[in-house]
C-alpha positions in Angstrom: 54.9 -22.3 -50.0 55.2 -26.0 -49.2 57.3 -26.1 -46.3 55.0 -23.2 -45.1 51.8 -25.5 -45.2 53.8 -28.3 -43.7 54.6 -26.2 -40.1 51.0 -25.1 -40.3 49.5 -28.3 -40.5 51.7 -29.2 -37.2 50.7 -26.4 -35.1 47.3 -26.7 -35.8 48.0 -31.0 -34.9 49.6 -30.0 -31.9 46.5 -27.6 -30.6 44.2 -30.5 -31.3 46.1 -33.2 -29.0 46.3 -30.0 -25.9 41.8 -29.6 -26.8 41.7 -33.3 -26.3 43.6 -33.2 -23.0 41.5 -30.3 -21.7 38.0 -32.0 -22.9 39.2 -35.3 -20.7 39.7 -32.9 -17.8 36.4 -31.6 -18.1 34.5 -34.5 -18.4 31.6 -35.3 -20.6 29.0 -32.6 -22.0 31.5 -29.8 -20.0 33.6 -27.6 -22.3 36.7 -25.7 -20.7 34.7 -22.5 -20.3 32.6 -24.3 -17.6 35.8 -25.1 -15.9 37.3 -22.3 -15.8 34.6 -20.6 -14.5 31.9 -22.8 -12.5 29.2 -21.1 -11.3 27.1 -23.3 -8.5 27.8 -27.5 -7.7 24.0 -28.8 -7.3 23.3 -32.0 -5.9 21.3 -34.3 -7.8 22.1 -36.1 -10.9 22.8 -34.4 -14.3 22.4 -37.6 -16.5 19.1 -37.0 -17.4 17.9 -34.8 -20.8 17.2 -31.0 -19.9 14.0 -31.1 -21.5 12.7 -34.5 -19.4 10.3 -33.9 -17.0 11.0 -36.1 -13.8 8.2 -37.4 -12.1 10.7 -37.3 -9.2 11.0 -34.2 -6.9 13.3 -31.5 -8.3 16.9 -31.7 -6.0 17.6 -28.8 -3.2 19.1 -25.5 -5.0 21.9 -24.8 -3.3 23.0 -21.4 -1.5 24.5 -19.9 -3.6 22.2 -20.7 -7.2 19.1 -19.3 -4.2 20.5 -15.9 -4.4 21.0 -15.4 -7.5 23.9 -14.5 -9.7 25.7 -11.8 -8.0 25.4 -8.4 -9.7 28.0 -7.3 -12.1 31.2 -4.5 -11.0 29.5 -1.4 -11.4 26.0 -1.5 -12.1 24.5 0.2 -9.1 21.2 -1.0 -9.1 18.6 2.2 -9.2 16.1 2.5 -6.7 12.5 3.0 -7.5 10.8 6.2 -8.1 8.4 6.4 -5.3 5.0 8.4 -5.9 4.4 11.8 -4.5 1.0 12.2 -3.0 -0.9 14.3 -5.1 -1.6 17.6 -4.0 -5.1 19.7 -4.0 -5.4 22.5 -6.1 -5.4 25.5 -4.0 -8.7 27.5 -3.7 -9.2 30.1 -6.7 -9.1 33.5 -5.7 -11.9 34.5 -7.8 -14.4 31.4 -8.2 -15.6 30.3 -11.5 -19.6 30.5 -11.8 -21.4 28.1 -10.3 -22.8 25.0 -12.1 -25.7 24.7 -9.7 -28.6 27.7 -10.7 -31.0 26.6 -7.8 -29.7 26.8 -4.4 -31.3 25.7 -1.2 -32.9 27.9 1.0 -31.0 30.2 3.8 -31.1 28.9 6.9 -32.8 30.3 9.2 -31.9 33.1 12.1 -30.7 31.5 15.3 -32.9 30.5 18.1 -33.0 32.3 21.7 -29.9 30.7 23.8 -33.1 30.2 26.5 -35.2 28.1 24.3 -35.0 24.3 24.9 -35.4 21.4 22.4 -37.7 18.8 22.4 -38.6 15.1 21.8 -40.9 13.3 19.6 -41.5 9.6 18.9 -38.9 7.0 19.4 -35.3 7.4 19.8 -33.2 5.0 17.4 -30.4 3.2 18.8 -26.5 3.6 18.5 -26.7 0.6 16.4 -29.5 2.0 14.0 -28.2 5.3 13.6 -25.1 3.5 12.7 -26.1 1.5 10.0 -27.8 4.4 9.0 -25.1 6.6 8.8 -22.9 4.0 7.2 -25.4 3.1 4.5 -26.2 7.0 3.7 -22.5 7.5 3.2 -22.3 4.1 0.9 -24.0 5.9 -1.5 -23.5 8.2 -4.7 -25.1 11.0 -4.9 -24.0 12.5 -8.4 -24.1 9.1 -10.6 -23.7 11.0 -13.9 -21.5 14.9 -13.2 -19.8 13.8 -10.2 -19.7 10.0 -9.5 -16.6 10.1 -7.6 -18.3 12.0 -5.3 -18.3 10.4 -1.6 -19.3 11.5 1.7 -16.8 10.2 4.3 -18.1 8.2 7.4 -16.1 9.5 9.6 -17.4 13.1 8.3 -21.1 11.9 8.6 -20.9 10.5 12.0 -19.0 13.6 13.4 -21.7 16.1 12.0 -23.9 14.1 13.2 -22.9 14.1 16.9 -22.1 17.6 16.9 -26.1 18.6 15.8 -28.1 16.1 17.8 -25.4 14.0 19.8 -27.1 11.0 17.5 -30.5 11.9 19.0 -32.5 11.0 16.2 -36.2 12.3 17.8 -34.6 15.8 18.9 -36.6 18.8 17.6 -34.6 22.3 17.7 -35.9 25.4 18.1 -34.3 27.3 14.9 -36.8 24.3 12.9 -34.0 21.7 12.8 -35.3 17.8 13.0 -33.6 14.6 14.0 -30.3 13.3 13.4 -28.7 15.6 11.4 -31.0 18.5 12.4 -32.4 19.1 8.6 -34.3 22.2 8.0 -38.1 21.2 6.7 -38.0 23.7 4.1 -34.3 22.1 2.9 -35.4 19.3 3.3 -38.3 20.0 1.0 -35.8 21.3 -1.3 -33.6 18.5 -1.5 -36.4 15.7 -2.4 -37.4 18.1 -5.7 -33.3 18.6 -6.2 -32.9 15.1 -6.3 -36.3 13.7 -7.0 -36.7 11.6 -3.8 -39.0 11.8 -1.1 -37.0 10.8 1.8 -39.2 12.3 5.4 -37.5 14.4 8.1 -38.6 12.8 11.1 -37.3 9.0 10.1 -33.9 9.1 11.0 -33.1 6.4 8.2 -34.1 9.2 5.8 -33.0 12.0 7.6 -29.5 10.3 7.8 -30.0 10.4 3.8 -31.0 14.4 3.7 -27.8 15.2 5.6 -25.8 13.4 3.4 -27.6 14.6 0.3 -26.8 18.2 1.6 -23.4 17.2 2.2 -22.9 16.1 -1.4 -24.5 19.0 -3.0 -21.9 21.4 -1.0 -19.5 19.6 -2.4 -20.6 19.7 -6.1 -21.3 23.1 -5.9 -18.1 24.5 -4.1 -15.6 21.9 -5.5 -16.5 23.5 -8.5 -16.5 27.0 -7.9 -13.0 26.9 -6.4 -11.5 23.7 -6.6 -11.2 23.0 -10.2 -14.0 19.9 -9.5 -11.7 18.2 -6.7 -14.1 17.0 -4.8 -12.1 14.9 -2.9 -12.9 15.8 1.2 -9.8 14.6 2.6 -8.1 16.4 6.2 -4.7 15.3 5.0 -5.3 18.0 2.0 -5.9 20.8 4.5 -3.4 23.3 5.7 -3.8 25.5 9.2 -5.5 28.1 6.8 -9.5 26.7 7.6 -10.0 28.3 3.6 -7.8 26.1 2.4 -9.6 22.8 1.7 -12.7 21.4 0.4 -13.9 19.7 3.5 -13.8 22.6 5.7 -15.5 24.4 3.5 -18.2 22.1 3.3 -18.3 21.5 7.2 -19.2 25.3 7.3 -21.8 25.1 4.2 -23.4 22.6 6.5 -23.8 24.9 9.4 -23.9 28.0 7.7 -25.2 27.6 4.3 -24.2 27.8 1.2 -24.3 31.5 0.6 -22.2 32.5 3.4 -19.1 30.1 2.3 -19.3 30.5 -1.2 -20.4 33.7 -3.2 -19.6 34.9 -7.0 -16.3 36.8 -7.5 -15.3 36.5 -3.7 -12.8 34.6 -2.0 -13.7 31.5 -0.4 -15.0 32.3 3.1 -15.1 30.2 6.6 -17.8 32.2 8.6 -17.8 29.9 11.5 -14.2 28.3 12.5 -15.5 26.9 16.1 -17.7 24.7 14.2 -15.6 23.6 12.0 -12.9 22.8 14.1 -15.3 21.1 16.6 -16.3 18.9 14.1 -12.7 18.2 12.2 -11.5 17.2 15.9 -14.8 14.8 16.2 -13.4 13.0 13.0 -10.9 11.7 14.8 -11.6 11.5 18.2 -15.5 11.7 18.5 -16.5 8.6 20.9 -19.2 8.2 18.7 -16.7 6.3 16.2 -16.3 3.3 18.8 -19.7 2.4 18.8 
Protein backbone atom coordinates (compact mmCIF):
# COMPACT_ATOMS: atom_id res chain seq x y z
CA UNK A 1 0.00 0.00 0.00
CA UNK A 2 2.94 2.36 0.59
CA UNK A 3 5.12 1.84 -2.23
CA UNK A 4 1.69 2.00 -4.17
CA UNK A 5 1.03 5.74 -3.02
CA UNK A 6 4.66 6.54 -3.60
CA UNK A 7 4.49 5.72 -7.78
CA UNK A 8 1.26 7.55 -7.66
CA UNK A 9 2.36 10.56 -6.16
CA UNK A 10 5.20 10.57 -9.15
CA UNK A 11 2.96 10.18 -11.96
CA UNK A 12 0.70 12.58 -10.96
CA UNK A 13 4.28 15.02 -10.30
CA UNK A 14 5.36 14.21 -13.61
CA UNK A 15 1.87 15.26 -15.43
CA UNK A 16 2.05 18.50 -13.50
CA UNK A 17 5.75 19.62 -14.87
CA UNK A 18 4.28 18.36 -18.88
CA UNK A 19 0.75 21.05 -17.84
CA UNK A 20 3.37 23.61 -16.98
CA UNK A 21 5.22 23.19 -20.22
CA UNK A 22 2.03 23.24 -22.29
CA UNK A 23 0.56 26.55 -20.31
CA UNK A 24 4.10 28.38 -21.19
CA UNK A 25 3.41 27.37 -24.87
CA UNK A 26 0.14 28.81 -24.72
CA UNK A 27 0.73 31.95 -23.30
CA UNK A 28 -1.17 33.88 -20.71
CA UNK A 29 -5.13 33.58 -20.18
CA UNK A 30 -4.85 30.61 -23.24
CA UNK A 31 -5.47 27.06 -22.07
CA UNK A 32 -4.24 24.11 -24.44
CA UNK A 33 -7.77 23.72 -25.86
CA UNK A 34 -7.38 27.10 -27.50
CA UNK A 35 -4.28 25.86 -29.10
CA UNK A 36 -5.15 23.10 -30.32
CA UNK A 37 -7.97 24.35 -31.95
CA UNK A 38 -7.92 28.22 -32.73
CA UNK A 39 -10.72 29.47 -34.31
CA UNK A 40 -10.04 33.20 -35.96
CA UNK A 41 -6.54 35.59 -35.17
CA UNK A 42 -8.14 39.24 -34.81
CA UNK A 43 -6.13 42.21 -34.87
CA UNK A 44 -6.37 44.53 -32.14
CA UNK A 45 -5.15 44.12 -28.66
CA UNK A 46 -6.58 41.52 -26.14
CA UNK A 47 -5.12 43.15 -22.95
CA UNK A 48 -8.03 44.78 -22.06
CA UNK A 49 -11.12 43.24 -19.56
CA UNK A 50 -13.97 41.65 -21.77
CA UNK A 51 -16.49 43.49 -19.97
CA UNK A 52 -14.59 47.24 -20.59
CA UNK A 53 -16.19 49.34 -22.86
CA UNK A 54 -13.49 51.15 -25.04
CA UNK A 55 -14.22 54.49 -25.90
CA UNK A 56 -12.00 53.53 -28.86
CA UNK A 57 -13.36 52.10 -32.19
CA UNK A 58 -13.94 48.30 -32.00
CA UNK A 59 -10.88 46.52 -34.39
CA UNK A 60 -11.75 45.09 -38.03
CA UNK A 61 -13.38 41.38 -37.70
CA UNK A 62 -11.58 39.48 -39.74
CA UNK A 63 -12.78 37.10 -42.77
CA UNK A 64 -13.22 34.43 -41.47
CA UNK A 65 -15.00 35.51 -37.69
CA UNK A 66 -17.48 37.76 -40.63
CA UNK A 67 -18.89 34.49 -41.83
CA UNK A 68 -19.52 32.93 -39.21
CA UNK A 69 -18.58 29.64 -37.71
CA UNK A 70 -18.82 27.11 -40.44
CA UNK A 71 -21.73 24.70 -39.99
CA UNK A 72 -21.23 21.35 -38.38
CA UNK A 73 -20.74 17.69 -40.65
CA UNK A 74 -24.03 16.82 -41.26
CA UNK A 75 -26.63 19.21 -40.33
CA UNK A 76 -28.20 20.11 -43.65
CA UNK A 77 -29.70 23.20 -42.88
CA UNK A 78 -33.70 23.04 -43.79
CA UNK A 79 -35.10 25.37 -45.96
CA UNK A 80 -38.12 27.38 -45.07
CA UNK A 81 -41.69 26.42 -45.53
CA UNK A 82 -42.86 28.93 -48.04
CA UNK A 83 -46.71 29.85 -47.98
CA UNK A 84 -49.23 28.60 -50.38
CA UNK A 85 -51.48 31.21 -51.72
CA UNK A 86 -54.74 30.61 -50.31
CA UNK A 87 -57.29 29.41 -52.49
CA UNK A 88 -61.14 30.56 -52.91
CA UNK A 89 -63.69 28.42 -51.99
CA UNK A 90 -65.31 27.11 -54.99
CA UNK A 91 -68.99 28.33 -55.68
CA UNK A 92 -71.70 26.12 -53.88
CA UNK A 93 -73.76 24.19 -56.03
CA UNK A 94 -76.83 24.98 -54.21
CA UNK A 95 -76.54 28.58 -52.44
CA UNK A 96 -77.27 29.16 -48.96
CA UNK A 97 -80.28 31.75 -48.40
CA UNK A 98 -79.51 35.04 -48.81
CA UNK A 99 -78.73 37.45 -45.90
CA UNK A 100 -80.08 40.39 -47.73
CA UNK A 101 -84.35 40.27 -47.64
CA UNK A 102 -84.68 43.58 -49.73
CA UNK A 103 -83.22 43.59 -53.09
CA UNK A 104 -82.87 46.33 -55.52
CA UNK A 105 -85.05 46.83 -58.28
CA UNK A 106 -84.79 44.82 -61.85
CA UNK A 107 -83.34 46.68 -64.26
CA UNK A 108 -84.96 47.67 -66.75
CA UNK A 109 -85.67 46.18 -70.56
CA UNK A 110 -83.08 47.32 -73.03
CA UNK A 111 -83.35 50.41 -75.09
CA UNK A 112 -83.95 50.42 -79.05
CA UNK A 113 -80.22 49.92 -80.69
CA UNK A 114 -81.58 53.31 -82.78
CA UNK A 115 -82.00 55.47 -79.83
CA UNK A 116 -79.10 57.84 -78.98
CA UNK A 117 -77.92 59.20 -75.63
CA UNK A 118 -77.73 62.47 -74.55
CA UNK A 119 -75.92 65.32 -72.55
CA UNK A 120 -76.77 67.41 -69.62
CA UNK A 121 -74.81 69.95 -67.67
CA UNK A 122 -71.09 69.89 -67.36
CA UNK A 123 -68.77 67.16 -68.17
CA UNK A 124 -66.13 66.42 -65.31
CA UNK A 125 -62.63 66.01 -66.11
CA UNK A 126 -60.23 62.88 -66.34
CA UNK A 127 -58.79 64.18 -63.25
CA UNK A 128 -62.18 64.67 -61.27
CA UNK A 129 -63.63 61.48 -62.22
CA UNK A 130 -60.44 60.09 -61.00
CA UNK A 131 -60.32 61.31 -57.66
CA UNK A 132 -63.71 60.37 -57.67
CA UNK A 133 -63.38 56.98 -58.53
CA UNK A 134 -60.38 56.57 -56.21
CA UNK A 135 -62.04 58.09 -53.23
CA UNK A 136 -65.42 55.99 -53.77
CA UNK A 137 -63.32 52.88 -53.83
CA UNK A 138 -61.31 54.11 -50.48
CA UNK A 139 -64.25 53.53 -48.78
CA UNK A 140 -66.10 50.75 -46.67
CA UNK A 141 -69.27 50.04 -47.32
CA UNK A 142 -70.19 47.21 -44.77
CA UNK A 143 -68.38 48.73 -41.49
CA UNK A 144 -70.07 46.28 -39.06
CA UNK A 145 -71.11 42.50 -41.28
CA UNK A 146 -68.58 42.89 -43.82
CA UNK A 147 -65.71 45.41 -43.19
CA UNK A 148 -63.25 43.69 -45.21
CA UNK A 149 -65.23 44.44 -47.92
CA UNK A 150 -63.39 46.53 -50.75
CA UNK A 151 -64.18 47.61 -54.15
CA UNK A 152 -61.00 47.46 -56.32
CA UNK A 153 -59.94 50.58 -58.39
CA UNK A 154 -58.93 49.03 -61.05
CA UNK A 155 -62.63 47.22 -60.99
CA UNK A 156 -64.33 50.72 -60.54
CA UNK A 157 -62.48 52.53 -63.24
CA UNK A 158 -62.97 49.64 -65.79
CA UNK A 159 -66.86 49.59 -65.18
CA UNK A 160 -66.78 52.76 -65.37
CA UNK A 161 -65.29 53.18 -68.89
CA UNK A 162 -67.23 50.43 -70.19
CA UNK A 163 -70.90 52.27 -69.24
CA UNK A 164 -70.17 55.91 -70.05
CA UNK A 165 -66.40 55.95 -71.39
CA UNK A 166 -66.03 58.36 -68.01
CA UNK A 167 -68.68 60.70 -69.40
CA UNK A 168 -70.06 61.81 -66.39
CA UNK A 169 -73.13 64.09 -68.00
CA UNK A 170 -74.22 61.08 -70.45
CA UNK A 171 -77.99 60.23 -70.14
CA UNK A 172 -78.93 56.65 -71.62
CA UNK A 173 -81.88 55.75 -73.04
CA UNK A 174 -82.75 52.43 -70.86
CA UNK A 175 -82.83 55.49 -67.69
CA UNK A 176 -79.14 55.02 -66.90
CA UNK A 177 -77.31 58.54 -65.56
CA UNK A 178 -73.71 59.60 -65.52
CA UNK A 179 -70.64 57.87 -64.77
CA UNK A 180 -71.53 54.67 -63.86
CA UNK A 181 -74.95 54.83 -65.61
CA UNK A 182 -77.09 54.32 -62.17
CA UNK A 183 -80.69 53.55 -62.63
CA UNK A 184 -82.86 56.45 -60.76
CA UNK A 185 -85.05 54.08 -59.26
CA UNK A 186 -81.67 52.06 -57.89
CA UNK A 187 -80.44 54.74 -57.14
CA UNK A 188 -83.34 55.60 -54.94
CA UNK A 189 -83.02 52.27 -53.52
CA UNK A 190 -79.57 52.46 -52.55
CA UNK A 191 -79.79 55.97 -50.46
CA UNK A 192 -82.76 54.14 -48.18
CA UNK A 193 -80.43 50.71 -48.23
CA UNK A 194 -77.71 52.63 -46.91
CA UNK A 195 -79.30 55.75 -45.44
CA UNK A 196 -77.49 58.29 -47.66
CA UNK A 197 -78.65 60.68 -50.03
CA UNK A 198 -76.00 60.70 -52.51
CA UNK A 199 -77.85 62.45 -56.23
CA UNK A 200 -77.49 60.77 -59.66
CA UNK A 201 -76.57 63.46 -61.81
CA UNK A 202 -73.22 64.64 -59.61
CA UNK A 203 -70.73 62.39 -60.70
CA UNK A 204 -68.89 62.67 -57.19
CA UNK A 205 -72.02 60.91 -55.86
CA UNK A 206 -72.82 58.87 -58.70
CA UNK A 207 -69.17 57.51 -58.53
CA UNK A 208 -70.36 56.58 -54.82
CA UNK A 209 -73.94 54.74 -56.08
CA UNK A 210 -71.86 52.58 -58.41
CA UNK A 211 -69.67 51.52 -55.88
CA UNK A 212 -72.41 51.16 -53.30
CA UNK A 213 -74.01 48.73 -55.84
CA UNK A 214 -70.87 47.12 -56.27
CA UNK A 215 -70.46 46.31 -52.57
CA UNK A 216 -73.94 45.19 -52.08
CA UNK A 217 -73.39 42.36 -54.95
CA UNK A 218 -70.78 41.37 -53.22
CA UNK A 219 -72.34 41.00 -49.76
CA UNK A 220 -75.13 39.37 -51.09
CA UNK A 221 -73.45 36.80 -53.54
CA UNK A 222 -70.21 36.21 -51.51
CA UNK A 223 -72.57 34.95 -49.15
CA UNK A 224 -74.89 32.91 -51.00
CA UNK A 225 -72.14 30.93 -52.67
CA UNK A 226 -68.87 31.87 -51.45
CA UNK A 227 -68.94 30.99 -47.90
CA UNK A 228 -68.62 35.06 -47.17
CA UNK A 229 -65.19 35.38 -49.38
CA UNK A 230 -65.67 38.39 -50.45
CA UNK A 231 -62.44 38.95 -51.67
CA UNK A 232 -62.80 40.21 -55.77
CA UNK A 233 -59.54 39.18 -56.86
CA UNK A 234 -58.84 37.94 -60.95
CA UNK A 235 -55.93 35.83 -59.78
CA UNK A 236 -58.91 33.60 -57.92
CA UNK A 237 -60.69 33.00 -61.21
CA UNK A 238 -60.42 30.09 -63.39
CA UNK A 239 -61.53 30.02 -67.43
CA UNK A 240 -64.98 28.91 -65.92
CA UNK A 241 -66.66 32.87 -65.88
CA UNK A 242 -68.95 30.99 -62.66
CA UNK A 243 -66.11 30.39 -60.94
CA UNK A 244 -65.19 33.58 -59.01
CA UNK A 245 -66.67 36.28 -57.03
CA UNK A 246 -65.72 39.18 -59.18
CA UNK A 247 -67.19 37.88 -62.29
CA UNK A 248 -70.06 37.32 -60.76
CA UNK A 249 -70.44 40.66 -59.54
CA UNK A 250 -69.26 42.27 -62.88
CA UNK A 251 -72.47 40.61 -64.26
CA UNK A 252 -74.75 41.57 -61.16
CA UNK A 253 -73.70 45.04 -62.29
CA UNK A 254 -74.91 44.74 -65.72
CA UNK A 255 -77.54 42.37 -65.32
CA UNK A 256 -78.85 42.48 -61.92
CA UNK A 257 -78.90 40.69 -59.10
CA UNK A 258 -81.65 38.22 -59.89
CA UNK A 259 -80.30 36.97 -63.07
CA UNK A 260 -76.78 35.96 -61.39
CA UNK A 261 -77.87 34.74 -58.24
CA UNK A 262 -81.21 32.90 -57.50
CA UNK A 263 -82.28 30.48 -54.45
CA UNK A 264 -81.37 26.71 -54.92
CA UNK A 265 -79.73 27.33 -58.41
CA UNK A 266 -76.39 27.28 -59.51
CA UNK A 267 -74.47 30.39 -59.86
CA UNK A 268 -75.24 31.94 -63.26
CA UNK A 269 -73.15 34.37 -65.71
CA UNK A 270 -75.96 35.58 -68.08
CA UNK A 271 -73.83 37.97 -69.95
CA UNK A 272 -69.96 36.72 -70.67
CA UNK A 273 -69.21 39.62 -73.37
CA UNK A 274 -69.58 41.96 -70.62
CA UNK A 275 -67.83 40.45 -68.38
CA UNK A 276 -64.95 39.69 -70.23
CA UNK A 277 -64.90 43.25 -71.79
CA UNK A 278 -64.63 44.65 -68.55
CA UNK A 279 -62.04 41.87 -66.90
CA UNK A 280 -59.71 42.81 -70.04
CA UNK A 281 -60.37 46.77 -69.16
CA UNK A 282 -58.77 45.88 -65.71
CA UNK A 283 -55.79 45.54 -67.01
CA UNK A 284 -55.42 47.11 -70.16
CA UNK A 285 -58.19 49.87 -70.12
CA UNK A 286 -56.32 53.31 -71.20
CA UNK A 287 -58.33 54.80 -68.77
CA UNK A 288 -55.82 53.42 -65.99
CA UNK A 289 -52.96 55.81 -67.30
CA UNK A 290 -54.67 58.78 -66.71
Amino acid sequence: MVRRTDRLGAAVLAGLLLASTLVGCAGKGESPQDVAAPVAVTDGPTGAPSDEVSGEPSPSVSAVESMGAAPSRGATPKPKPTKKPTQAPKPRAVPKPPTETEVPPAPPKPAPSSCKPTYKGTKATRAEVKAALTDAADRTYWPVSAPDIKIPLTLLKATAWQESGWQSNIYACDGGVGLLQVMPDTASWMNQRFEKSYKIDDYQDNAYLGATYLAWATKYIGDMYFESDFRLDPALCTSALNSCLLNAVIAAYNFGHGAVAQEGKPLTIPNPSYVRNVRALMSECVCLSY
